[in-house]
N, C-alpha and C positions, 0 to 999 in steps of 0.2 A: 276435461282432460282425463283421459285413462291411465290410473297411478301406476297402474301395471307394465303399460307399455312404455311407460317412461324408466321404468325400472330396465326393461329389457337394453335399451337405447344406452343406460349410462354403464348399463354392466358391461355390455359390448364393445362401448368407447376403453373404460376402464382394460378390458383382457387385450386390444388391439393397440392399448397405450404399455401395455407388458406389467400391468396390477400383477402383483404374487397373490396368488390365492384369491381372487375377486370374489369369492361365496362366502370365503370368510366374513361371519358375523358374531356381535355382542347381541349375548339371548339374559334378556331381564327377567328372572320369578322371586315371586314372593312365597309365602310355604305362609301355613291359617294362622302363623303368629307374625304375618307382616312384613318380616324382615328379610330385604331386598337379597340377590346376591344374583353375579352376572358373570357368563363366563362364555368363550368362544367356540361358534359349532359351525356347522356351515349349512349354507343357505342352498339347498337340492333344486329348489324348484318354485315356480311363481304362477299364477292366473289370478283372474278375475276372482276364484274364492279365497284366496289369501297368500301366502308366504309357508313354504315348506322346508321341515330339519327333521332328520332322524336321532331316535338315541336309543339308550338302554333306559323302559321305563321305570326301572328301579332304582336309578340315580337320585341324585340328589334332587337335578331339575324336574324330574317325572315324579319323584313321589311331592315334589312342588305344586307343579302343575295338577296333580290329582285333588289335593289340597287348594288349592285356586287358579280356577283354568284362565287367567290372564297373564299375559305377558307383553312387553317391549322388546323393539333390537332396534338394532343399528348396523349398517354397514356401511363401512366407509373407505373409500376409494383414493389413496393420497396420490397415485399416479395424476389424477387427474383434476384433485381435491373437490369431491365430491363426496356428498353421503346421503343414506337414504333412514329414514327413523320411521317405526310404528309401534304401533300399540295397540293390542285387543283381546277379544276371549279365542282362547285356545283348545283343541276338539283334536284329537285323534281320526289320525286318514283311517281308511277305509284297508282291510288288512292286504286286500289286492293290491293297492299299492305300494304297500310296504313290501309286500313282494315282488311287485316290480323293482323297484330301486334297490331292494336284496341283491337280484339276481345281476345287476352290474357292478357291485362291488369286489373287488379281488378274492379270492381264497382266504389268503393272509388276512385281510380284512374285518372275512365271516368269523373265520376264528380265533380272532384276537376278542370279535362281540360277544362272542360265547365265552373265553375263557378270562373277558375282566371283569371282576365281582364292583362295576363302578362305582365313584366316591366312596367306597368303603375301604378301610385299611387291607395293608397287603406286607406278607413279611419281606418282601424284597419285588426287582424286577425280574430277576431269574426265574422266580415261580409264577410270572405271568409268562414267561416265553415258553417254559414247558407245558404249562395251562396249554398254550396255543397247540404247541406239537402236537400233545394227547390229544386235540379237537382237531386237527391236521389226518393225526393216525384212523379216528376214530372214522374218518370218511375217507377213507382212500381212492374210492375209485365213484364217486359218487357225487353230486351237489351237495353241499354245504346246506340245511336246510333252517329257517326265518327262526332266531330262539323264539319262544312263547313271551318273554320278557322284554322283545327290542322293536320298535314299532316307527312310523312315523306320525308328526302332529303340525296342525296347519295356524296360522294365527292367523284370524280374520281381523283386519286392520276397522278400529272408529274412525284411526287417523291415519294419514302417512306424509309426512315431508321432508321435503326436497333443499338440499343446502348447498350451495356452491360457494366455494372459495373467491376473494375478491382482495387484489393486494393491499388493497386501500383499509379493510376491515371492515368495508359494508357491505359483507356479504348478502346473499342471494337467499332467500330463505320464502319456501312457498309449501304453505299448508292446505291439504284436501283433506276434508273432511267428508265423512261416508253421510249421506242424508238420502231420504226414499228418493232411488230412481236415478241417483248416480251424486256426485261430489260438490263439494263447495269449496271455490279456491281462497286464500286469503292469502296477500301479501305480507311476510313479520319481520318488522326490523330485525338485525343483527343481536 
């Protein structure tokens, strides 16, 4: 089975089931003293080499992730109560693509990435919306152009499984594991 195209199948189920936000994902890092911490980003894009999110790499996650390139996620799909879990080392897309997926983000978007000094303190939210303005005024008549700080990064999954809900409580739960040459499924109990 190709974990990837089963991904595409439930996402699809999920947005035509009217899921809010179906890209919505839980992104796991650890930073080089261990200590886990998870918060929600969204899931851009999927293939055969892994799972795609954007951020500011100066964040918390990113200076995480520079610190130990693994992570876990999860998304999960309660329209249809479904969800999808993985886990693996994590590698920085190629900056062409970060440009790509840039250049379909809104305006407002691009300069909200430039003007939020992420996980870092901030005296208020008023001075992140004039941050934005000043990066608004600063390009007036022009693209918005990729901060040097904001990139995207790919998690090539060991693992990835599959869990469906079941009213009874025995759930459905199927793991593929990455081995040369393509996956190994296993059935797990609940």
């Amino acid at each position: 089975m190709d974990p990837f195209q089963r991904v595409t199948e439930w996402y699809r189920e999920a947005q035509a089931a009217g899921q809010s936000q179906p890209d919505a994902m839980a992104l796991a890092t650890a930073g080089a003293d261990g200590r886990p911490s998870v918060r929600m980003v969204l899931l851009k894009s999927w293939d055969s080499r892994g799972f795609v999110f954007f951020t500011n790499r100066d964040s918390r996650k990113g200076s995480e992730l520079a610190a130990n390139p693994r992570a876990a996620l999860t998304v999960y799909w309660g329209v249809t109560g479904r969800s999808v879990r993985a886990a693996g080392r994590v590698s920085r897309t190629a900056r062409a693509e970060s440009l790509a997926y840039w250049a379909t983000r809104p305006r407002e978007s691009q300069a909200a990435a430039w003007a939020s000094p992420q996980s870092r303190p901030i005296a208020a939210s008023t001075s992140l919306e004039a941050a934005q303005e000043a990066v608004l005024n600063r390009f007036p008549d022009r693209p918005i152009p990729l901060p040097p700080f904001w990139g995207g990064y790919r998690l090539r999954p060991d693992w990835v499984e599959f869990w469906e809900h079941r009213p009874d409580r025995l759930h459905d739960r199927l793991l593929l594991t990455r081995r040369r040459g393509g996956w190994r499924e296993e059935v797990l109990g609940p």
